[in-house]
C-alpha positions in Angstrom: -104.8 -69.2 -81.1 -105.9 -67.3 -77.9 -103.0 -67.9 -75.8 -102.0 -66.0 -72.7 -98.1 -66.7 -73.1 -96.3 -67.2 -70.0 -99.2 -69.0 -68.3 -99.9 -71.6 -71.4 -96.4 -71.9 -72.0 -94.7 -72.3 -68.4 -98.2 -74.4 -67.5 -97.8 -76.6 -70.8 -93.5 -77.3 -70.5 -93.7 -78.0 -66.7 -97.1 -81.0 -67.3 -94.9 -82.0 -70.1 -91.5 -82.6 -68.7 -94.0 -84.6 -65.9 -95.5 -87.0 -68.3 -92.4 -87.5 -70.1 -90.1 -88.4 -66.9 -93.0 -90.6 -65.4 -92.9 -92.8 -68.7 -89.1 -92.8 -68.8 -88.0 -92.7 -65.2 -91.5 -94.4 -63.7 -89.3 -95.7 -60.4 -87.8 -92.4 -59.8 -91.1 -90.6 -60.5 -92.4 -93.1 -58.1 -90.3 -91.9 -55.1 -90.2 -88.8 -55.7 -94.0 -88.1 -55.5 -94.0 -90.3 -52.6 -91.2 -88.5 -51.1 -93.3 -84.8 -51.8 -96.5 -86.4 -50.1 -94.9 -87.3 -47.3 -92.8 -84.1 -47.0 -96.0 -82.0 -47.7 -98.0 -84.1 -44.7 -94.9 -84.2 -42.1 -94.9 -80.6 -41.9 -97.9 -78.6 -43.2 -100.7 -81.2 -42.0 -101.7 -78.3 -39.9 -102.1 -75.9 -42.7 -104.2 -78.6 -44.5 -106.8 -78.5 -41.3 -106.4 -75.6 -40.3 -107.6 -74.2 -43.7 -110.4 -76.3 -44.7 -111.8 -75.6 -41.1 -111.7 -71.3 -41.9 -112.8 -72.0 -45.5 -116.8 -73.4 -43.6 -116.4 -70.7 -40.8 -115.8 -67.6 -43.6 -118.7 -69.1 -45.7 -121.2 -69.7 -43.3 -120.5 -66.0 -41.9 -120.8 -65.0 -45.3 -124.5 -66.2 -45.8 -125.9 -64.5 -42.9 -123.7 -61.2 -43.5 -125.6 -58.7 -45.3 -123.6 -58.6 -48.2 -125.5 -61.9 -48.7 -127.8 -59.5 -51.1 -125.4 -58.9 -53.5 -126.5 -60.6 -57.0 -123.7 -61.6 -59.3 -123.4 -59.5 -62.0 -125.6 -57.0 -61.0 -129.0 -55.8 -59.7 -130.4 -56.6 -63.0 -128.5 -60.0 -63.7 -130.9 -62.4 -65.2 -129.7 -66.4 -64.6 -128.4 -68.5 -67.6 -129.6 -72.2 -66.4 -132.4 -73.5 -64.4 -131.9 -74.6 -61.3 -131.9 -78.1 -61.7 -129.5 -77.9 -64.3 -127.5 -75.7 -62.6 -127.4 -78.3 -59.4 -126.8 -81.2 -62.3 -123.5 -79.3 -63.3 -122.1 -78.4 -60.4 -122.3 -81.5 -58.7 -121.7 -83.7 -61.6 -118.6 -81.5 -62.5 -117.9 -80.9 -58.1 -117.8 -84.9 -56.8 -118.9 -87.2 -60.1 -116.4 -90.1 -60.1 -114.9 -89.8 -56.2 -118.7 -90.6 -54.8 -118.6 -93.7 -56.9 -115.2 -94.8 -56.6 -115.0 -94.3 -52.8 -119.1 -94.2 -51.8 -118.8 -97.7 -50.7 -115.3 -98.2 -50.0 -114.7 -95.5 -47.6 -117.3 -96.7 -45.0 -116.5 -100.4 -45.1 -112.7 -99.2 -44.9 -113.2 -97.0 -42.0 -115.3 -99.6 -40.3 -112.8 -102.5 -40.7 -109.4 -100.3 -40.2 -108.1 -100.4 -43.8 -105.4 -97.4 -43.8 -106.8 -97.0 -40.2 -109.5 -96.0 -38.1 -110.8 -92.8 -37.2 -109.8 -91.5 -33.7 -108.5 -95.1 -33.3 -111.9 -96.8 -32.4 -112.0 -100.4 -32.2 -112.8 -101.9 -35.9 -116.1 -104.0 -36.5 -117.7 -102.5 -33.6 -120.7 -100.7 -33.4 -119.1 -97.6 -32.4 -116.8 -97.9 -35.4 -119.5 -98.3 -37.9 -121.5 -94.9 -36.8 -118.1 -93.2 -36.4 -117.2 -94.5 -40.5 -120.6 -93.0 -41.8 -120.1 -89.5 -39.3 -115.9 -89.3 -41.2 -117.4 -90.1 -44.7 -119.7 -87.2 -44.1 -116.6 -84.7 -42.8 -114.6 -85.9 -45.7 -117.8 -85.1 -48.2 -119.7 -82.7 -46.4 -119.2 -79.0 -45.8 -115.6 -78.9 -46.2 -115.1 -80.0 -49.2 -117.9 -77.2 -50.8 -116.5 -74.7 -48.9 -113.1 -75.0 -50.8 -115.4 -75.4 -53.9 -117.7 -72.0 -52.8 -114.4 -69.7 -51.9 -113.0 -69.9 -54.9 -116.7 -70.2 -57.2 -117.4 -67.1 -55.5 -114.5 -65.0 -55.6 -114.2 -65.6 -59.1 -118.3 -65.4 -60.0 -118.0 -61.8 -58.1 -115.0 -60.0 -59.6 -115.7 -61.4 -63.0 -119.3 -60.2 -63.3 -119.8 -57.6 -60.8 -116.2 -56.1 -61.7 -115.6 -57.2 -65.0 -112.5 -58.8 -64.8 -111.7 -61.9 -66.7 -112.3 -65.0 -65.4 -109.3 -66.3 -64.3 -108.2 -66.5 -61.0 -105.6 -63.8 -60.4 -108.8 -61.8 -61.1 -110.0 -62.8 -57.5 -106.5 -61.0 -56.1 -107.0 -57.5 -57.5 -108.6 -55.5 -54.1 -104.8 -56.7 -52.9 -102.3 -56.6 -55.6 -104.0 -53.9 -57.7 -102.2 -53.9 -61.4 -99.9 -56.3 -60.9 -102.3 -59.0 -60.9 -101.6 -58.6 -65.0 -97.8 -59.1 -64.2 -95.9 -61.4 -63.1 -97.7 -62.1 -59.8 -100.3 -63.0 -61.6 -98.7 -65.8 -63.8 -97.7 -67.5 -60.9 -100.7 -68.0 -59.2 -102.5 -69.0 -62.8 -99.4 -71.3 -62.9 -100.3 -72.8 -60.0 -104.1 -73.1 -60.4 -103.2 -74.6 -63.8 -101.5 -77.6 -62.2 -103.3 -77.5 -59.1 -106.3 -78.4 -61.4 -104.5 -81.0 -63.9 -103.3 -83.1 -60.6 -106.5 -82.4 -58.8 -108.5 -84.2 -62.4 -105.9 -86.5 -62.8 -106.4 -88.0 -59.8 -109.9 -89.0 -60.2 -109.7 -89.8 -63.9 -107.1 -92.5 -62.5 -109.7 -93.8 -59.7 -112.0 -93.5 -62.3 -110.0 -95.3 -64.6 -109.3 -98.0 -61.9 -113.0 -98.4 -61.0 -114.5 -99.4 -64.8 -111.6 -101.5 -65.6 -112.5 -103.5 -61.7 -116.3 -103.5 -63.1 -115.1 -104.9 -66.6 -112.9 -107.3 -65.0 -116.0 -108.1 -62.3 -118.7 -108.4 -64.8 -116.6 -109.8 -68.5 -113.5 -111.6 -66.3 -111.6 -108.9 -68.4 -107.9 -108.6 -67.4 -107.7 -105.9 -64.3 -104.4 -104.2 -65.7 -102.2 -101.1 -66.4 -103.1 -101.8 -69.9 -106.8 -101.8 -69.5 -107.1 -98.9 -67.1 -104.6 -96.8 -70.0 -107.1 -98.1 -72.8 -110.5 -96.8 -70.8 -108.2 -93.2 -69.9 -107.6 -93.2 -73.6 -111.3 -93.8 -74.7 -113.3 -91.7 -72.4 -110.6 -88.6 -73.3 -111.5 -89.0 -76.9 -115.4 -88.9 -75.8 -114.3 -86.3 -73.6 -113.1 -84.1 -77.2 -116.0 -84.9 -78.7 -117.8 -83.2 -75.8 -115.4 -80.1 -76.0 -116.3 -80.1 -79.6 -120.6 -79.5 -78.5 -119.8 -76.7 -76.2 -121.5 -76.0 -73.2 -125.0 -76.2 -73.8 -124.8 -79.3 -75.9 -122.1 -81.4 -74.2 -121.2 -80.5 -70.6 -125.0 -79.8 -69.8 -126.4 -82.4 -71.9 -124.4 -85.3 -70.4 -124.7 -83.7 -66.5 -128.5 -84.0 -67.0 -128.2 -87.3 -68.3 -125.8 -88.5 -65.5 -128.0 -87.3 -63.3 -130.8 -88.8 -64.0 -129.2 -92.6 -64.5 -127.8 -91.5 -61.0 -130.7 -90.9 -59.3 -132.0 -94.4 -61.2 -129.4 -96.0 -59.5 -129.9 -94.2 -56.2 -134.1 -95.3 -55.8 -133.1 -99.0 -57.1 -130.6 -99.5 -54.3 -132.9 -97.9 -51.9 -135.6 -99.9 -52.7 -134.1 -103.3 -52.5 -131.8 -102.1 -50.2 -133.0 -99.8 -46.7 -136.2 -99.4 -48.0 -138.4 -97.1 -45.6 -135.2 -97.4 -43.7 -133.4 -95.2 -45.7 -135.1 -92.4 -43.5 -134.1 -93.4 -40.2 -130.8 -94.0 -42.1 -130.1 -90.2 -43.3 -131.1 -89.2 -40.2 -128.7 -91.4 -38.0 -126.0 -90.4 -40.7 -126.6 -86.7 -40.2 -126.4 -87.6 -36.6 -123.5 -88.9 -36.9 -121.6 -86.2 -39.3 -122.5 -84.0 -36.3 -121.2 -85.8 -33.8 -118.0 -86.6 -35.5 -117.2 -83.3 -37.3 -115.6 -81.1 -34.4 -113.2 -84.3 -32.9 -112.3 -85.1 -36.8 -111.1 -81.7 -37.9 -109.2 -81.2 -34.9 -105.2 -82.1 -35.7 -103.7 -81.3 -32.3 -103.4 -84.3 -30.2 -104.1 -87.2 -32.8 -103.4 -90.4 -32.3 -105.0 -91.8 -35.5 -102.1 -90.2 -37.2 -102.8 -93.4 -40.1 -106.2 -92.1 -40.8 -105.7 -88.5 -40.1 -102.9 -88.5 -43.1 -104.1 -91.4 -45.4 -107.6 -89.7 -45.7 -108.5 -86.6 -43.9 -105.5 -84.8 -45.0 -105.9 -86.5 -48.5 -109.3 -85.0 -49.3 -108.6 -81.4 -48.0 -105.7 -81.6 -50.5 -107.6 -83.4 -53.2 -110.6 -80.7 -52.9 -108.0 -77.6 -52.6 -106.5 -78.8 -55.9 -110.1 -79.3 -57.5 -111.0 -76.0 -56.3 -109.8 -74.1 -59.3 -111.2 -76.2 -61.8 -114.7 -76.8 -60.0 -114.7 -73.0 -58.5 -114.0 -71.9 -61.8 -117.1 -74.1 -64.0 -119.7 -73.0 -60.8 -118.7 -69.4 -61.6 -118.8 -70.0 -65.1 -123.1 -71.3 -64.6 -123.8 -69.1 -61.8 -124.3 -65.3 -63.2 -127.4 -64.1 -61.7 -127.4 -66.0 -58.4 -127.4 -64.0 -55.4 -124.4 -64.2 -52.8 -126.4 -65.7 -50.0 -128.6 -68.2 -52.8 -125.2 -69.0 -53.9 -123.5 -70.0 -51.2 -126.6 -71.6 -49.6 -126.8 -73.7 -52.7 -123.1 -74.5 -53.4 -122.3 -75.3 -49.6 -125.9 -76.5 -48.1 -127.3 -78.7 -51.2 -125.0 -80.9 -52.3 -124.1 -81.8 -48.8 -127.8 -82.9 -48.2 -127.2 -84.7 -51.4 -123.8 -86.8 -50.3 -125.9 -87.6 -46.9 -128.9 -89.4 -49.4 -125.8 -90.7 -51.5 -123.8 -92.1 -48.6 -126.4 -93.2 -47.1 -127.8 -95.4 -49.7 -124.6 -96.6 -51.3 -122.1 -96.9 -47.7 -124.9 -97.8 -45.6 -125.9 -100.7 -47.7 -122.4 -101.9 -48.0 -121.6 -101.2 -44.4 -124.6 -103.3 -43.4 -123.6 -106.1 -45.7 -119.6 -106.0 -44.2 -121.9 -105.7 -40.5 -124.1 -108.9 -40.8 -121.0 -110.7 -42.7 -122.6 -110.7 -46.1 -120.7 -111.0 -49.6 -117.4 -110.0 -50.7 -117.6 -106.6 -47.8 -117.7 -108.6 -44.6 -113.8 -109.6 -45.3 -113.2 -106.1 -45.6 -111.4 -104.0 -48.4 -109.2 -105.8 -50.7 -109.9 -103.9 -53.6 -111.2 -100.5 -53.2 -111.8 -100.0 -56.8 -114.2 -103.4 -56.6 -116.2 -102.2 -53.6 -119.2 -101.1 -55.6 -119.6 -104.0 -57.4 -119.4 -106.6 -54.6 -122.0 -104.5 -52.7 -124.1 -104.9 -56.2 -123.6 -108.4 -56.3 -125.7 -109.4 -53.1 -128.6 -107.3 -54.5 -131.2 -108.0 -57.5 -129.9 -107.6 -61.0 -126.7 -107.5 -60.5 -125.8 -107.8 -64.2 -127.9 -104.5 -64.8 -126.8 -102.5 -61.7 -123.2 -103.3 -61.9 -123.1 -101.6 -66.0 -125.4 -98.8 -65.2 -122.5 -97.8 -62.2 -120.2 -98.4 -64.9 -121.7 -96.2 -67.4 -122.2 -93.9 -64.8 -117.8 -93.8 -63.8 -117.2 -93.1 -67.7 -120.1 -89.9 -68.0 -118.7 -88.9 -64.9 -115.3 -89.2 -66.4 -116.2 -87.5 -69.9 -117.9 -84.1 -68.3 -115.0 -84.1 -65.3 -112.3 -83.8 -68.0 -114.3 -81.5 -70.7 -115.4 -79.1 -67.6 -111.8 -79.2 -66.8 -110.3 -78.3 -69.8 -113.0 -75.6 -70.3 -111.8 -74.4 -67.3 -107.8 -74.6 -67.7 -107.9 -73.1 -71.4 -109.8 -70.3 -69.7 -106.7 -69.4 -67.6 -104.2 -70.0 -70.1 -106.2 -67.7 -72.2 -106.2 -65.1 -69.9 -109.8 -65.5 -68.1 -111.4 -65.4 -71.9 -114.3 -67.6 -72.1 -114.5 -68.6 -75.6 -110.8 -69.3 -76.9 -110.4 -71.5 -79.6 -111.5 -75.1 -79.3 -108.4 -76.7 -80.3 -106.8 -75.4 -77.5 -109.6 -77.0 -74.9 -108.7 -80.7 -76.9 -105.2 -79.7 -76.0 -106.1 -79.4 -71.9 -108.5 -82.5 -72.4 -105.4 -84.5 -74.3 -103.4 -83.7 -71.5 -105.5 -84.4 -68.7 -105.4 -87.9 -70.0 -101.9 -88.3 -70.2 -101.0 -87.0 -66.5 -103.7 -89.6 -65.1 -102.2 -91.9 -67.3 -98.5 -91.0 -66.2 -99.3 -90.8 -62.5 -100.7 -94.9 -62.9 -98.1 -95.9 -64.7 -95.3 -94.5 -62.1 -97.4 -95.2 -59.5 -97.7 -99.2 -60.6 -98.7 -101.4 -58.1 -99.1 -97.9 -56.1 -101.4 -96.7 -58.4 -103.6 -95.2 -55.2 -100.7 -93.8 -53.5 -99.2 -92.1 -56.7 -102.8 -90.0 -57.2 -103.1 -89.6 -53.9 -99.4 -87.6 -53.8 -100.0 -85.9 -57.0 -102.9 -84.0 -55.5 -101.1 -83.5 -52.1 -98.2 -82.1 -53.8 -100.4 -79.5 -55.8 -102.5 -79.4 -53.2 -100.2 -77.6 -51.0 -99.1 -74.0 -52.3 -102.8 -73.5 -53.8 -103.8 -73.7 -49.8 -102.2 -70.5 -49.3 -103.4 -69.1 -53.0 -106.8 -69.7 -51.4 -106.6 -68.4 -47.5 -105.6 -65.0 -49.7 -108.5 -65.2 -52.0 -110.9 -65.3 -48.5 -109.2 -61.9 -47.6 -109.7 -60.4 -51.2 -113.1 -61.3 -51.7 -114.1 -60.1 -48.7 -112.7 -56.4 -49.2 -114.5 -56.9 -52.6 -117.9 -57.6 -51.1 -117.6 -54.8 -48.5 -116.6 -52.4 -51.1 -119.4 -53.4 -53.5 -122.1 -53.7 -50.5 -121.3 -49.7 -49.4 -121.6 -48.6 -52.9 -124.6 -49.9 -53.7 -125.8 -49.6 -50.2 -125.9 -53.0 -49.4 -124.4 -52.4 -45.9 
């Protein structure tokens, strides 16, 4: 064993005693994460928006800085992955199972008012429906991979251009010097440790929640606790099995492959679906991200208080408790990229990508909910079923409806083996090749928190996740408005010396 003892221990007894109270005490588990949530919302909203709103600014003035030229890991630093691979992981690893759980729902929810509309516009109006495309965009757009890219690069810079483990007190040092190795350090490993296992859990359980909906859709299985506990506990032993392949032959190998039955997916819908007017469609949803972005991340004044907390809020949460896990595995593939090629990449591409997703997927369901069409014109009963019934009023159906499927559990399996790649990195004190045993360990456990949090949560199952990664969220917002300040002393330090600027 490779542990890093206070970390793996503290980390380990503290997801524990969750799991076990949530099984014994599921009602009192139920409030209390519901009481933390709402706590967390009441009186930090502000930091939540606040944060994700510097997080783009420091970014973008990061790409055009002239530290921009610094490579990661040096001058001579040769890259370890192609770049399509290197755009499969990230993404696939960054956003896998939330695009297709929420892809369709969120539009046709924003559209029809379900947990409320943004800036309180009137619902199945046509103001409301360019307004839901513009808020999925904020929600999946810049701000989420600028939470993603501070923390990627922070950690990508001081492991390989000061060879310091990878782990994340590593991205502290400019500021706390030596006692990053003390007890300073533990805490905020503690803390990215179960920012992360909430931050997975949560879309494991929407994951979970979306193939047992598609089962129950497609076979008339039964839509339960049971079966969504049964799928968590199937794809974590695939997951293992991944963990057990390493890097090159699991993670990588089923990102490609994910990929590639995404993008299947992706040209079948838009064929049968927008057609030529899939153009004119990205282009009107850019339009309307634009539009919408400033009066959406703006918190002072709000009305829409509903929408503002049941979503925006949400995701900035969700994405600061992904952050560790996702900025951690970008570091982990990105050695050789250059500052400004890596943050153009982490923060431009993939948000080109969720405009073509969104586009495709929410557009065609948003048209279908528009012209009163299928299961989507009566608005969100189900969010877990909104896929499917936007499948249902296209060709092959059957076909399109198992390949999405099939899609939620890949996503599922390289979410919770990058995950536990990434957590048995910190516990092991930044090392990158502990023992595997302790990986199956992380990936064990990642299953039983998701499983825990639907389980308490109940007929809340939504509302559970969505607390668990706004209660984790929370302290890891400050963690990372530090790390902007220490990787930027880092940067300027490393651009004088090698004459950078």
């Amino acid at each position: 064993m490779d542990l890093h003892n206070p970390v793996f221990f503290i980390s380990a007894l503290l997801i524990l005693a969750f799991v076990v109270g949530t099984l014994i005490f599921p009602a009192a588990a139920n409030r209390a994460l519901a009481g933390a949530k709402n706590w967390s919302i009441q009186h930090f909203e502000w930091l939540f928006m606040a944060g994700a709103n510097l997080f783009v600014l420091f970014c973008l003035v990061l790409i055009v800085l002239p530290v921009g030229k610094i490579r990661l890991g040096g001058p001579g630093a040769r890259t370890e992955f192609s770049t399509l691979s290197w755009f499969a992981m990230l993404f696939a690893a960054g956003m896998g199972i939330g695009l297709m759980f929420w892809s369709v729902a969120e539009p046709v929810a924003h559209f029809t008012g379900w947990h409320g509309t943004p800036l309180d516009i009137e619902p199945y109006s046509s103001p409301a429906a360019d307004l839901a495309m513009g808020a999925v965009m904020v929600h999946w757009g810049l701000h989420a991979w600028a939470i993603y890219a501070v923390v990627a690069l922070s950690l990508a810079f001081f492991t390989y251009n000061r060879g310091l483990p990878l782990t994340i007190r590593s991205a502290f040092y400019p500021i706390f010097g030596e006692r990053c190795w003390g007890w300073v350090g533990h805490i905020i490993d503690t803390l990215a440790v179960l920012a992360t296992m909430f931050g997975l859990a949560t879309s494991l359980g929407l994951g979970a929640r979306q193939a047992s909906a598609g089962f129950h859709f497609l076979f008339a299985t039964p839509d339960t606790l049971g079966m969504q506990i049964a799928i968590i506990t199937c794809v974590t032993f695939a997951a293992v099995i991944s963990v057990l392949r390493g890097l090159h032959r699991g993670v990588k190998l089923l990102s490609n492959f994910n990929m590639s039955m995404a993008l299947l997916l992706l040209l079948f819908v838009i064929a049968v679906g927008p057609g030529l007017g899939f153009f004119a469609g990205m282009a009107r949803t850019g339009g309307n991200y634009a539009a919408a972005v400033l009066p959406l991340s703006n918190w002072v004044g709000r009305e829409d208080t509903e929408f503002l907390h049941n979503w925006t809020v949400f995701y900035w949460a969700w994405w600061i408790s992904w952050s560790p896990f996702v900025g951690m595995f970008i570091a982990r593939v990105s050695r050789g990229r250059t500052v400004r090629e890596f943050l153009i990449a982490v923060l431009l591409v993939p948000t080109v990508i969720a405009i073509v997703w969104m586009t495709t997927f929410g557009g065609t369901g948003l048209e279908q909910a528009m012209q009163g069409r299928g299961a989507l014109a009566e608005g969100i009963g189900n969010e877990a079923l909104a896929l499917f019934q936007m499948l249902a009023e296209l060709p092959l159906t059957t076909i399109t409806s198992l390949l999405g499927i099939l899609l939620v559990l890949v996503f599922f399996v390289t979410s919770s083996d990058s995950g536990s790649l990434v957590i048995d990195s910190i516990t092991a004190g930044g090392k990158l090749n502990a023992p595997k045993p302790q990986r199956i360990f992380w990936a064990v456990m990642e299953g039983l928190v998701a499983a825990a949090l639907l389980y308490g949560g109940g007929r809340q199952a939504l509302e559970a996740l969505q607390a668990g990664a706004i209660a984790s969220g929370l302290p890891f917002t400050l963690v990372l408005l530090l790390m902007c300040l220490s990787l930027y002393r880092g940067l300027v330090a490393e651009g004088r010396s090698s004459g950078a600027v």
